[in-house]
N, C-alpha and C positions, 0 to 999 in steps of 0.2 A: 504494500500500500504506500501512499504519498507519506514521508516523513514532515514533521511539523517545521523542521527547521526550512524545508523547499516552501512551504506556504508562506510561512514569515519571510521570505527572502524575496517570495512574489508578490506580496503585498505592499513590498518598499519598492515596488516597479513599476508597479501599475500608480495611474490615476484615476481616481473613481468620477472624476468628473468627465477627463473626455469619453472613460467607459458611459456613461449616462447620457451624454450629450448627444452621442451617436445614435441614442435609439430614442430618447426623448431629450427636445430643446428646451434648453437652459436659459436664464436669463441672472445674472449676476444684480444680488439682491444684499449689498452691503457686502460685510466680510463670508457670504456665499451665494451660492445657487437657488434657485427656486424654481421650480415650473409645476402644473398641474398634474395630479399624482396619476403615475400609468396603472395601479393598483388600486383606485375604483374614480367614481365620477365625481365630476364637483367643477366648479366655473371658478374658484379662487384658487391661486396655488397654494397651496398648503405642502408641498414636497418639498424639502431645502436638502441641498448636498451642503457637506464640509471639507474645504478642498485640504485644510489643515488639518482635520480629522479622521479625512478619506474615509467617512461614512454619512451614509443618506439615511433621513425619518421626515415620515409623511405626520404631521401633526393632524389629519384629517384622521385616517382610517389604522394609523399606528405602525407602517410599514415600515422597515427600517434594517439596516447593514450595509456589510462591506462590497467589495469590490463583486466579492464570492456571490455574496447572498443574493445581490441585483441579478446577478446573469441567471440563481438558479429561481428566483422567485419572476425575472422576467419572462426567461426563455422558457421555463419550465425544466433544465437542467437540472441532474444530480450534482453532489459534490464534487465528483471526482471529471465529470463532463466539464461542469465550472471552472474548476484548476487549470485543466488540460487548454479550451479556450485560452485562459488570460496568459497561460507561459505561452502558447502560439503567438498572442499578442507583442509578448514582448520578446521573441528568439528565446524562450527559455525549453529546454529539454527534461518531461516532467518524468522523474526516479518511477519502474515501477519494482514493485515486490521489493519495495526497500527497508521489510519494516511493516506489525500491523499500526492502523489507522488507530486514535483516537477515541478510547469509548467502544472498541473490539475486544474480546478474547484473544489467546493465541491459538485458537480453532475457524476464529473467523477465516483469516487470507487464506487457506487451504479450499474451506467451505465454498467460499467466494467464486475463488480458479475452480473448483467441481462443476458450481452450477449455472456456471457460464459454458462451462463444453460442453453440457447435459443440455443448455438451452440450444445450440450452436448445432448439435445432432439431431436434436427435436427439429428445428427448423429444415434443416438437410434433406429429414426422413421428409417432411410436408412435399416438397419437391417431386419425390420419388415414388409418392403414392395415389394413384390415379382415385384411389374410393376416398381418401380426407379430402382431392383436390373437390370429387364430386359431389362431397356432402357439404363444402364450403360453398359453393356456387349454388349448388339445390336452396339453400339459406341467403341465397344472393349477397355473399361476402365476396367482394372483389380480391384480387391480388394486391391491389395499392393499402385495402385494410389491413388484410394481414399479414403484409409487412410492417405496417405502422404499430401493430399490438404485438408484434415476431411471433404470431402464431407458427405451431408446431404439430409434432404428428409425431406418436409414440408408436413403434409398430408391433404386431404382434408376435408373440417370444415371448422366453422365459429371460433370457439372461443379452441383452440386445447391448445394452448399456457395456455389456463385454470388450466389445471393441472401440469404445473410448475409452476407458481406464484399464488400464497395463493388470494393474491387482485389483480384481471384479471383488474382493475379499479385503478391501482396505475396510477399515474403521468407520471411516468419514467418508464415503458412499449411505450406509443405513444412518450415521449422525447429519448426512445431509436430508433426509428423508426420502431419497433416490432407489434403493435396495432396501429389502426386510426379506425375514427367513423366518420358516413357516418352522412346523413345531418339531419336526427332525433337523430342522439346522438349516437347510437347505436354501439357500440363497436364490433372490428372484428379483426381477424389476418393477417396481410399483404400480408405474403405468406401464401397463399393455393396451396398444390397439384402441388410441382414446386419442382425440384433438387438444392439442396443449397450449394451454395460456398462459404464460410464464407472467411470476408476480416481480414486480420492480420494486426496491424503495428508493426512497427521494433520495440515496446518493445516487440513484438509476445502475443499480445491481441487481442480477435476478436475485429471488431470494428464495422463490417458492412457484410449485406450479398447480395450475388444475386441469384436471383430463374431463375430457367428456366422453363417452360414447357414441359410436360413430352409429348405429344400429340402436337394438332393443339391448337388455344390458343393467345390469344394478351393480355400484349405485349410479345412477346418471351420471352424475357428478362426482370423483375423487381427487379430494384436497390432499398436499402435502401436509405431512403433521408438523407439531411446531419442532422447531430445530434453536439451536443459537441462535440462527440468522431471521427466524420467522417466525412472528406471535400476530395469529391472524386477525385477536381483538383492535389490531391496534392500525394493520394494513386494509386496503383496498386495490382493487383492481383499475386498472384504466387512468388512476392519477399521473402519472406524469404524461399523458399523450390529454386528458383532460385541462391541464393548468392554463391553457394560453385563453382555452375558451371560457372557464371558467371566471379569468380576470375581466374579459371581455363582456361578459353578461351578468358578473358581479353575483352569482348564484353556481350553485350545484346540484344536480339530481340523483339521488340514489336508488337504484336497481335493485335485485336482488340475485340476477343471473350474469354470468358473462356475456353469454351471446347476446345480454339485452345492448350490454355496452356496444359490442361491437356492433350489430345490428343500426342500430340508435345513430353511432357513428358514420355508417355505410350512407344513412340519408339525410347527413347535414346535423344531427343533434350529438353536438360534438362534447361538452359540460357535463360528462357521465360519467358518475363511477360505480363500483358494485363492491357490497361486503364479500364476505370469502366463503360463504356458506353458514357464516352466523347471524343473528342477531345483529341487528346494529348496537354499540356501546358509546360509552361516555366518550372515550377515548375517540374515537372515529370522528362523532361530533366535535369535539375538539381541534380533530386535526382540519378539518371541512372547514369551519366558520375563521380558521387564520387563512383561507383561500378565499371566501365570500363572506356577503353579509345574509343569502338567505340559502337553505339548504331545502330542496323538495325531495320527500319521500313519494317515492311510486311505487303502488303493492295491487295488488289484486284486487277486487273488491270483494271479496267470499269471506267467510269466515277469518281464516287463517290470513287474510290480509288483513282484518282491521287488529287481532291479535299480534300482527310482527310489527303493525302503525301505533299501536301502542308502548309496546317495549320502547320500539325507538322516540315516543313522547316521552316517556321517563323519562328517557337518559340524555335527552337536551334540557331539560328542566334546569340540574345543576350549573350548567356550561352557555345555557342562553344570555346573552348580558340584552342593555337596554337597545345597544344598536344592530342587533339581530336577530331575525326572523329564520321561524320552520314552519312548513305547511305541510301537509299532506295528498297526494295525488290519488285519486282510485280507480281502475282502469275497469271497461265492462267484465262481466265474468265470462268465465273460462278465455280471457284475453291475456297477455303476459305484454311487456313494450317490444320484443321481439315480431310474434304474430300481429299485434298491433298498427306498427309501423309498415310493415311488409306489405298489409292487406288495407289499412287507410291511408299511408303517405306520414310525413314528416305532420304537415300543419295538422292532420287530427290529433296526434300526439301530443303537439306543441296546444291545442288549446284544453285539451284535459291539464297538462300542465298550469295552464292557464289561471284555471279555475279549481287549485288547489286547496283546501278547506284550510286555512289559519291556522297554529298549534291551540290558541287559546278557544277558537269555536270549535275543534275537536275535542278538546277536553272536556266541555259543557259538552259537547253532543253525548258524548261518552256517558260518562255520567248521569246525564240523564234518562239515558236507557236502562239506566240501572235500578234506577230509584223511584216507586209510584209517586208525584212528588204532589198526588191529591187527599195522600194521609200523612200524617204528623210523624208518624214513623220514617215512610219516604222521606221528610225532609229532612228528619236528624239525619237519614243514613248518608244523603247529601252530601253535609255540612262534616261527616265525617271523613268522606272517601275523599273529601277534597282537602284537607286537613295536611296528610303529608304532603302533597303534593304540592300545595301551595306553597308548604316550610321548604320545600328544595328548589324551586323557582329562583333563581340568583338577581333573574330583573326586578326591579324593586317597584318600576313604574306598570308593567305587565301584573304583576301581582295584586298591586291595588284593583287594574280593571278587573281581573278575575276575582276579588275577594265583592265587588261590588254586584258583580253579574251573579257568584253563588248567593250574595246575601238576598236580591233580588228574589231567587227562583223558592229559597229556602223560607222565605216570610223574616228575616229580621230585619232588624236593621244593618247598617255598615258598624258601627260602633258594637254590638252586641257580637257580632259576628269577628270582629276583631281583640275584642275582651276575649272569646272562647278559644281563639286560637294565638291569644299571644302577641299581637301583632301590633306594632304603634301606630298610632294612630293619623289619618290621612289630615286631623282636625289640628292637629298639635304635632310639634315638632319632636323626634324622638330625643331621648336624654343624650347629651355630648357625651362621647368616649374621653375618658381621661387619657391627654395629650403622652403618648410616648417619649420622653425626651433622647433617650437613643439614637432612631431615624435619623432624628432631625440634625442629629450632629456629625453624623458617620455618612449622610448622603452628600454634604459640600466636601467633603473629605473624598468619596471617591471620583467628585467631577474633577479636584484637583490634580489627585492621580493620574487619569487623562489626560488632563491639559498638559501636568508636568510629570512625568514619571520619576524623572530623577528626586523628586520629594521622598522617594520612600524611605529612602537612608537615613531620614531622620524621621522616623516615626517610629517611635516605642508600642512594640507591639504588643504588650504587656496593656495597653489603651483599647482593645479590638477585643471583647468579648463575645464566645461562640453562641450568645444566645439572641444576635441580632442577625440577619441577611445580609443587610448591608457593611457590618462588621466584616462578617466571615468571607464578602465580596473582596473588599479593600485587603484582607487578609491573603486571600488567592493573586491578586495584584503585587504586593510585594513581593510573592513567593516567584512570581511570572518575571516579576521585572529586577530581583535579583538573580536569576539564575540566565538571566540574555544576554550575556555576554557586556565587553566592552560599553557597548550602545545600545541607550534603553530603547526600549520596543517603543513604537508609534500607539496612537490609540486606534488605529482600527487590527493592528498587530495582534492587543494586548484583546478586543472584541472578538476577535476570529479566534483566540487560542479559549475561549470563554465557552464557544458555541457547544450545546449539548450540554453543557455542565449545568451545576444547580445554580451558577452564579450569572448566567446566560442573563435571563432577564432581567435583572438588576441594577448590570452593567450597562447593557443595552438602555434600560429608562435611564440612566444618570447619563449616558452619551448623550440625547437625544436632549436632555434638561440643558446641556453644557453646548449644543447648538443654538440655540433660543437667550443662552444668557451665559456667555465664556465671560469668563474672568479677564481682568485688563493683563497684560502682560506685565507691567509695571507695579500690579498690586497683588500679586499670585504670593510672591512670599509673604508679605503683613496676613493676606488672609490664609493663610497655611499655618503659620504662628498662632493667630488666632481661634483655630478650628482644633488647636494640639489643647491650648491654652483652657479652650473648656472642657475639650475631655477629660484635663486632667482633672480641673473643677468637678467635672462630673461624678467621677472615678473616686473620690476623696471623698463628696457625699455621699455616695453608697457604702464605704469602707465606716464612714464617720456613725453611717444609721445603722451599719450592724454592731457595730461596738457599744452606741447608744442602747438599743437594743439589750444585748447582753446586761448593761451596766443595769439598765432598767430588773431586769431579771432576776440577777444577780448582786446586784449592790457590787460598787467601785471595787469592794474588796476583797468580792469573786472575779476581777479580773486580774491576769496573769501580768509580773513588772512591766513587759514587752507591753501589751494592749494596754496598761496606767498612760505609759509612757505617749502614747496613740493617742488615748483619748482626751489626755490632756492637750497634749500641742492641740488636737482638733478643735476641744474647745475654745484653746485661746485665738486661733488662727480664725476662727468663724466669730469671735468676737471683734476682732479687730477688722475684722473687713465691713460686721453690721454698723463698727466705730466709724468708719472710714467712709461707708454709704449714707449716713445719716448726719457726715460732713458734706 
């Protein structure tokens, strides 16, 4: 894989600005860039590049990174496509198998090289087999689709996979989930005799595939199991050949089948992705809504579609914020978007789309089929089933409609109905959280870092306790930029070396803070002085409140010489300063 030191060394080569400028125009807005953000709509720009920070954030819709991150959130690139690009850009020659990547096992790069020759054979056999090429075209899959999804064709045999790995009996074949052996030992190839969709993740590596049956056959469908490389809660199918259209239409649609995706794609509905044969999960919805702002589920309309349209209501509840929407699609029965499109065209699909039910008028739909809501029983049972559901709702403004629309149907009022469940009140303001003083002092402390790296040498890190984010940000910062050699890392260096980690977002919001409002150049040390100066403050009264504490406790003369000694200077030293403020 790419070693860390080639990406930091590509990152001090590139410019993110003329990278940006070329695919979206720029217009020089002070000490940066600015143009309308390619990452959803809007008539003001609100997108600034930092040609000193060589990193971009959209204060509109929150998009934001380096060099890397533009080409793969524009182009729909993986990481490792991203790299390869920008050392093109600049004559650089990208390392490979130098080394695993970042956030891999040492089972991944083997993994990796597997199932890329496993995708690369699958594709080969497709070629060579007149009955996959006939079942793709019977399905009106052209050749330009399936090369764009690298459809494949697993043929049938026991042991096919033979002749691309030398040892049919390695390890890491069955740990890629390529080979399994039945219950005398006996060694076999997963798929046989099935059409293959090979699963990418967003560095655009295969990772996993799914076979279908070309014929009659169970089960229709067989997914790869999870491996190192693949945890199918958390993938989807079709995203990265989905990404461009997705930015383009600001939405995403989810399927339930492959061939819906690809089908979908054959006629122009390019914005589709498909779970992997489960449920939809938190996770998924997660990964969707930092791609758009609304997400349309498509399901069948039978039974078993409004059951898999619910699952996946849950689990947008937690992760829906105020500027994003879910709807629901429901297609005639016994129709799938596959048959659907095939036999009405693109725009019938596109206006069932269209006309996709709300998350919030499904949930009242829901609900109310549940509940007789013309006895008093029905309407507790209401006010109950909607109860958690409301409590996981993370929009705060979506929640209100909804608590107003159940209080409606349930006969109370808003206020009764917000006493039962807990909830503040839409009438009054809810009680202030007591202000953290932590945050607030460890967050100018990491824009600093950014702007000045070389600050870190003097920061006592004995100041930086593990039980803040932004601490243990700044913490990770010194650790980065004491170990870079000679010359401290830039800030989109110290961003990039961030990615994936827990301190990713963190760093990322204080960049983005530190575009909007950089420090003067002139006044970076006073306020770095300044920013030590109340830590330490800070640091002294929590030391000063447990000793108080104690003393309280214990009486002065259960404290130990050492902690006398403490709590004395403390008091004197907090006396002389209320002396000295009340001068």
């Amino acid at each position: 894989m790419i070693p860390e030191s080639f990406i930091q060394d590509l990152l001090s080569r590139v410019d993110v600005v003329d990278l940006i400028d070329a695919h979206v125009p720029l217009k020089r807005a002070g000490a940066n860039f600015a143009a309308c953000c390619p990452f959803h709509s809007e008539k003001s720009p609100s997108f600034t590049v930092s040609p000193s920070k060589q990193f971009y954030h959209c204060f509109g819709c929150g998009a934001h990174g380096t060099a890397i991150g533009f080409l793969m959130q524009y182009s729909g690139m993986g990481f490792i496509d991203a790299v390869r690009e920008l050392a093109g850009r600049v004559g650089m020659t990208v390392p490979e198998n130098a080394g695993p990547a970042r956030g891999t096992s040492a089972d991944t790069p083997s993994l990796v090289a597997i199932m890329a020759s496993a995708a690369r054979f699958y594709r080969e056999q497709l070629k060579c087999s007149p009955a996959a090429i006939a079942y793709l075209k019977q399905r009106g899959v052209s050749g330009e689709i399936a090369a764009r999804f690298a459809l494949g064709y697993a043929p049938d045999g026991w042991q096919n996979l033979a002749a691309v790995f030398d040892d049919y009996a390695r390890p890491e074949l069955q740990l890629a989930g390529l080979v399994a052996s039945n219950e005398r030992g006996r060694l076999y190839d997963r798929f046989r005799d099935r059409l293959i969709f090979p699963i990418v993740s967003q560095s655009g590596e295969v990772i996993a595939f799914g076979g279908r049956v070309l014929g009659q056959g169970e089960p229709k469908y067989l997914n790869s199991p999870e491996t190192p490389l693949f945890e199918k809660g958390r993938e989807l199918f079709g995203l990265p050949q989905a990404r461009r259209a997705i930015r383009e239409h600001d939405a995403v649609l989810v399927v339930e089948g492959y061939l819906d995706v690809v089908a979908l794609a054959q006629h122009g509905v390019a914005n589709v992705v498909a779970t992997l044969g489960t449920a939809t999960t938190t996770r998924h919805v997660e990964k969707l809504l930092r791609q758009a702002e609304k997400i349309v589920f498509c399901f069948d309309g039978d039974a078993a579609g409004r059951k898999a349209a619910w699952r996946a209501l849950e689990n947008c509840l937690p992760v829906l914020g105020d500027r994003k929407s879910a709807a629901f699609a429901f297609l005639p029965e016994g129709e799938d978007p596959d048959s659907l499109v095939r036999k009405r065209g693109a725009d019938a699909f596109r206006r069932i789309v269209s006309e996709a039910i709300p998350l919030s008028d499904f949930l009242v739909r829901e609900l109310r089929g549940r509940c007789e809501l013309d006895t008093a029983e029905g309407r507790a049972r209401l006010v109950a089933e909607a109860k958690p559901l409301l409590e996981q709702l993370q929009s705060s403004l979506l929640r209100l409609q909804l608590v107003k629309r159940v209080a409606q149907l349930s006969g109370l009022s808003q206020a009764e109905l917000e006493s039962q469940y807990r909830l503040p009140s839409a009438n009054r303001p809810a009680s202030p959280r007591p202000a953290r003083q932590a945050p607030s002092l460890f967050r100018p402390l990491l824009r600093l870092l950014l702007q000045k790296p070389e600050l870190t040498a003097e920061i006592p890190l004995e100041l930086l306790p593990d039980d803040s984010p932004e601490a243990r940000a700044a913490r990770e910062l010194c650790s980065m930029i004491a170990t870079g050699g000679e010359r401290a890392p830039s800030c989109a260096q110290l961003i990039e070396r961030c990615r994936g980690s827990e301190h990713e977002a963190v760093v990322t919001s204080a960049a983005a803070e530190l575009i909007r409002h950089p420090f003067a150049e002139d006044t970076v040390d006073a306020e770095f002085r300044g920013v030590i100066g109340r830590l330490r403050e800070s640091a002294e009264r929590r030391s000063f409140a447990l000793l108080q504490a104690r003393a309280q406790r214990f009486g002065v003369s259960g404290l130990s010489d050492e902690e006398k000694r403490q709590y004395l200077a403390s008091l004197a030293s907090w006396a002389g300063r209320a002396k000295r403020s009340e001068v």
